[in-house]
FINU-369673 format. One record per residue: z negated, y negated, x of N, C-alpha, C, O, CB in turn. Coordinates in steps of 0.1 Angstrom, whole numbers, padded with zeros to 4 digits, always signed. Each point is the difference from the previous one (the first is absolute). Glycine has a CB too. Layout:
# FINU-369673
ZYXZYXZYXZYXZYX;...
***
This chain:
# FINU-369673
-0159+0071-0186-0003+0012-0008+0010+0011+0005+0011-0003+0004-0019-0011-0024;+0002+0027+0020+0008+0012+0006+0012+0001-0009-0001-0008-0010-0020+0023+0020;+0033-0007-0009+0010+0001-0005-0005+0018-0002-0009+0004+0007+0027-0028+0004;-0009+0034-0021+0000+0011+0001+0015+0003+0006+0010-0007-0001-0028+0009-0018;+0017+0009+0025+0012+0009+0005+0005+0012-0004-0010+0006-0006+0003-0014+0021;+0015+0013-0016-0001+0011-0001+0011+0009+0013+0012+0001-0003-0020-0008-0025;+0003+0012+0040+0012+0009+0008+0001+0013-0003-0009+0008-0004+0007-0021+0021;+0018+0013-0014+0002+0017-0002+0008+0002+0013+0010-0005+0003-0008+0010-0032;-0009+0002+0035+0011+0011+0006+0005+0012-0001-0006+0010-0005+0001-0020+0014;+0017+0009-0002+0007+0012+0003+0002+0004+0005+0008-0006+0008-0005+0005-0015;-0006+0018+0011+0002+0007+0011+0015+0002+0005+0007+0006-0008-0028+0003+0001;+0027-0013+0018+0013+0000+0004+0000+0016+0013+0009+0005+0005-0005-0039-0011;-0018+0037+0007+0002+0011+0012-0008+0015-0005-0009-0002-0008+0010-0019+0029;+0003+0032-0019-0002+0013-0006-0018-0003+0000-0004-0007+0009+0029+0027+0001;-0036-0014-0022-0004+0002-0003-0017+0000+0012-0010-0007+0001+0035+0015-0020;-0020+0006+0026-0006+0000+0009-0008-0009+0014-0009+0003+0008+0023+0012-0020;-0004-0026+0011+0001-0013+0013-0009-0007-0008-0008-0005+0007+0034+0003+0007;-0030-0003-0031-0007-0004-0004-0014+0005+0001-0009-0008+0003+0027+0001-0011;-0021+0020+0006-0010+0007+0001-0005-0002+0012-0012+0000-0001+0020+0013-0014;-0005-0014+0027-0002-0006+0010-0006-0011+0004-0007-0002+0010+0020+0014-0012;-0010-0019-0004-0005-0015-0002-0011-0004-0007-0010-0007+0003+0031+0003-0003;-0019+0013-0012-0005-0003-0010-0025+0001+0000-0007-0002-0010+0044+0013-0001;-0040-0009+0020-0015-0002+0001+0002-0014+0010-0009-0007+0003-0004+0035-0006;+0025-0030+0008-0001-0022+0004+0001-0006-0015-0006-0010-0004+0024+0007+0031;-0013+0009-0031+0000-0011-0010-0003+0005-0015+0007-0003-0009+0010-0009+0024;-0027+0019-0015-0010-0002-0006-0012-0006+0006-0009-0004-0008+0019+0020-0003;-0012-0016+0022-0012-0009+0006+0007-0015-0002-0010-0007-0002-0002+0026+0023;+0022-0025-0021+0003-0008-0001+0005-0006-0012+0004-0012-0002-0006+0019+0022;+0002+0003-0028-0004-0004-0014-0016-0005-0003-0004-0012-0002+0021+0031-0005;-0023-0010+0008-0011-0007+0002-0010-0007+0006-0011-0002-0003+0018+0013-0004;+0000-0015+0016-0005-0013+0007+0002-0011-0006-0008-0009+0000+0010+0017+0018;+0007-0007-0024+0012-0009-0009-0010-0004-0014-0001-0011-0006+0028+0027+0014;-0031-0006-0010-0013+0001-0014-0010-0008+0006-0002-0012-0001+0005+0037-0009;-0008-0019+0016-0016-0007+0003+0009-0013+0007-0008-0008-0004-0016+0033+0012;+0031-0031-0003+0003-0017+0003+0005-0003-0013+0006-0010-0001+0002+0007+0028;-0011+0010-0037+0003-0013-0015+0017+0001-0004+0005-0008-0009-0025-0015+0020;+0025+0031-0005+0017-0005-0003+0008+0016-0007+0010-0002-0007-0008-0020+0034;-0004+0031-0026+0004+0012-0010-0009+0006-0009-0010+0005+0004+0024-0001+0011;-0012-0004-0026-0002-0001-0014-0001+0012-0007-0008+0003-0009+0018-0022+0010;+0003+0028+0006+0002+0011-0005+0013+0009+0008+0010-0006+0003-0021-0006-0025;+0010+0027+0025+0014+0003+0003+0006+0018-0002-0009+0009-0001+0005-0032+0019;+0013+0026-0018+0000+0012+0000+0013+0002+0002+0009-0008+0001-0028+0012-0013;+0019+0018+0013+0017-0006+0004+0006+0006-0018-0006+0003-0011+0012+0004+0048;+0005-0009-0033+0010+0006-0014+0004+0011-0001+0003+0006+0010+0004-0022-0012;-0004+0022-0012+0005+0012+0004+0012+0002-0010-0001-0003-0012-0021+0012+0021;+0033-0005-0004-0005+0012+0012+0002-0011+0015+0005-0011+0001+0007+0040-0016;-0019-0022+0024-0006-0009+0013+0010-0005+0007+0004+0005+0011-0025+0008-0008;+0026-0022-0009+0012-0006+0008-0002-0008+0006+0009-0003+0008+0003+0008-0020;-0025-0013+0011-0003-0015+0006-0015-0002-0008-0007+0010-0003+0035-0022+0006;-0032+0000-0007-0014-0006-0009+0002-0011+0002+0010-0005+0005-0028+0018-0002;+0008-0018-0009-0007-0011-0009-0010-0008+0006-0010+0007+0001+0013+0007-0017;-0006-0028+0020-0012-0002+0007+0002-0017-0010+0010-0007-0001-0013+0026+0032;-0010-0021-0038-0005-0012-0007-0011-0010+0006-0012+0002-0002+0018+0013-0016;+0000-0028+0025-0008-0004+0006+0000-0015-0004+0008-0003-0009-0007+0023+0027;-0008-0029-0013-0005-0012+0002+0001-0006+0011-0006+0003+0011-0005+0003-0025;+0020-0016+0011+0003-0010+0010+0000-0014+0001-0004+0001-0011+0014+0014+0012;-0010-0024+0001-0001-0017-0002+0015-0006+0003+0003-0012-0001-0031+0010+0010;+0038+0014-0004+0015-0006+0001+0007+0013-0001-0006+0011+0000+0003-0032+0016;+0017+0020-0019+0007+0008+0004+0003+0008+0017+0002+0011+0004+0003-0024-0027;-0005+0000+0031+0001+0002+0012-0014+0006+0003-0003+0001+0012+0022-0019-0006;-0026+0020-0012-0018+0002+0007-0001+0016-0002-0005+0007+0008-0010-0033-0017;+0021+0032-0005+0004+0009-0010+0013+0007+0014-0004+0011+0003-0001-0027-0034;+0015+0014+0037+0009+0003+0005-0005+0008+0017+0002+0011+0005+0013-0032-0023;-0024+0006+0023-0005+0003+0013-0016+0014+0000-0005+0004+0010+0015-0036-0004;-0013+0037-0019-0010+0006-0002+0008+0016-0002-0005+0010+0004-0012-0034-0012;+0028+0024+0001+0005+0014-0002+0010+0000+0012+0005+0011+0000-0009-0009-0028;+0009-0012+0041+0005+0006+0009-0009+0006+0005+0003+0011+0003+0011-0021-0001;-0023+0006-0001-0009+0008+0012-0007+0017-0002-0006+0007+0008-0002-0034-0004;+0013+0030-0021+0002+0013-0004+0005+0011+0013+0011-0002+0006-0005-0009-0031;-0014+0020+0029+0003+0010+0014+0017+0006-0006+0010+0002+0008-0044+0010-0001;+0036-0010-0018+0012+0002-0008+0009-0007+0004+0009+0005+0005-0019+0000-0021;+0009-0017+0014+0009-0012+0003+0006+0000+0016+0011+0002+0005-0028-0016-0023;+0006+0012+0022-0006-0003+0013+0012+0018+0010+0007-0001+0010-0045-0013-0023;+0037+0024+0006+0007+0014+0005+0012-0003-0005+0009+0005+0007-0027+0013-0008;+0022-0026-0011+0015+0000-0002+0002+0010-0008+0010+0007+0000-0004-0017+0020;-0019+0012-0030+0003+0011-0009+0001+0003-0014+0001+0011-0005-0010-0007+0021;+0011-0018-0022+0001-0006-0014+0006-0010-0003-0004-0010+0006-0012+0016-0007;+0026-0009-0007+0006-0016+0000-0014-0007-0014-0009+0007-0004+0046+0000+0011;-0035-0018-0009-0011-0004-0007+0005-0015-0007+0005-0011+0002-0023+0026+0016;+0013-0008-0028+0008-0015-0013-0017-0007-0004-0011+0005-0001+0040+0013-0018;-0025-0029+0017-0016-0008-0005+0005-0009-0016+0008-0008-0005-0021+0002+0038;+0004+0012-0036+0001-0008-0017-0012-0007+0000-0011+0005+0002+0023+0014-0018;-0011-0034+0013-0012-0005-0004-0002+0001-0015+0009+0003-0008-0009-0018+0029;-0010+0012-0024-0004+0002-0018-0007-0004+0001-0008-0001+0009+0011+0016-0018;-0003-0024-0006-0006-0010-0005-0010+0010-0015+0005+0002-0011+0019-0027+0022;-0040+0031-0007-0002+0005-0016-0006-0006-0012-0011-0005+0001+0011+0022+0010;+0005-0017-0020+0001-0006-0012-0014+0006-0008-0006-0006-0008+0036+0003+0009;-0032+0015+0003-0015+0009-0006-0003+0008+0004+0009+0007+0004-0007-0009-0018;-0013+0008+0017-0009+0006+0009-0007+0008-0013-0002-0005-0011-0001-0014+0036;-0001+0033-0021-0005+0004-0011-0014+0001+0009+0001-0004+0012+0020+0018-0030;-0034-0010+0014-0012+0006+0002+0003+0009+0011+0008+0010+0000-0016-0013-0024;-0004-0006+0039-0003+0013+0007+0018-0005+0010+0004+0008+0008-0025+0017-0031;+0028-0034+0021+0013-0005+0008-0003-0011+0008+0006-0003+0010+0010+0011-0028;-0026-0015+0010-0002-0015+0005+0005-0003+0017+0007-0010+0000-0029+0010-0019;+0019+0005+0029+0010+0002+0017+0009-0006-0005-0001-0011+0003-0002+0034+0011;+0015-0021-0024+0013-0004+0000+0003-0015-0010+0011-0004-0003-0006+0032+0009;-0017-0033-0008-0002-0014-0007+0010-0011+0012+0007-0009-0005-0038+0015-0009;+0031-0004+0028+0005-0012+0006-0012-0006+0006+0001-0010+0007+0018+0007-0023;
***
């Protein structure tokens, strides 16, 4: 059974060097979607980093899927992973059942 995740990163380089990046990995967000494994993502604000909610079957499976972030990948975010276990799902959430 999948595990939930939750990553965040954070932007460690000026603003601009993300913006740059940033149509890789939104295509690679969504590739990420359509293969079954992100759930949900966006960034934060104020835009210091984001949010990406995905589905994994391990932690290491979860780890090897957000290196490959073009972000990651540029050395342009550090990146913490919370797994979560949810306890209730309201209506229209069901993705994050596990």
């Amino acid at each position: 059974m999948a595990s939930i995740f939750i990553a965040s990163l954070t932007y460690t380089v000026p603003i601009e060097q993300v913006d740059a990046v940033l149509a890789d990995h939104l295509a690679w967000l969504k590739a990420g979607h359509e293969a079954g494994h992100f759930l949900a993502w966006g960034p934060r604000e104020p835009r210091d980093g984001g949010l990406i909610f995905l589905k994994a079957a391990s932690r290491a499976e979860a780890e090897a899927l957000l290196m490959s972030d073009p972000f990651m990948l540029h050395q342009l975010a550090d990146l913490t992973i919370t797994q979560w276990t949810p306890r209730f799902v309201g209506p229209g959430l069901e993705a994050f059942s596990g």
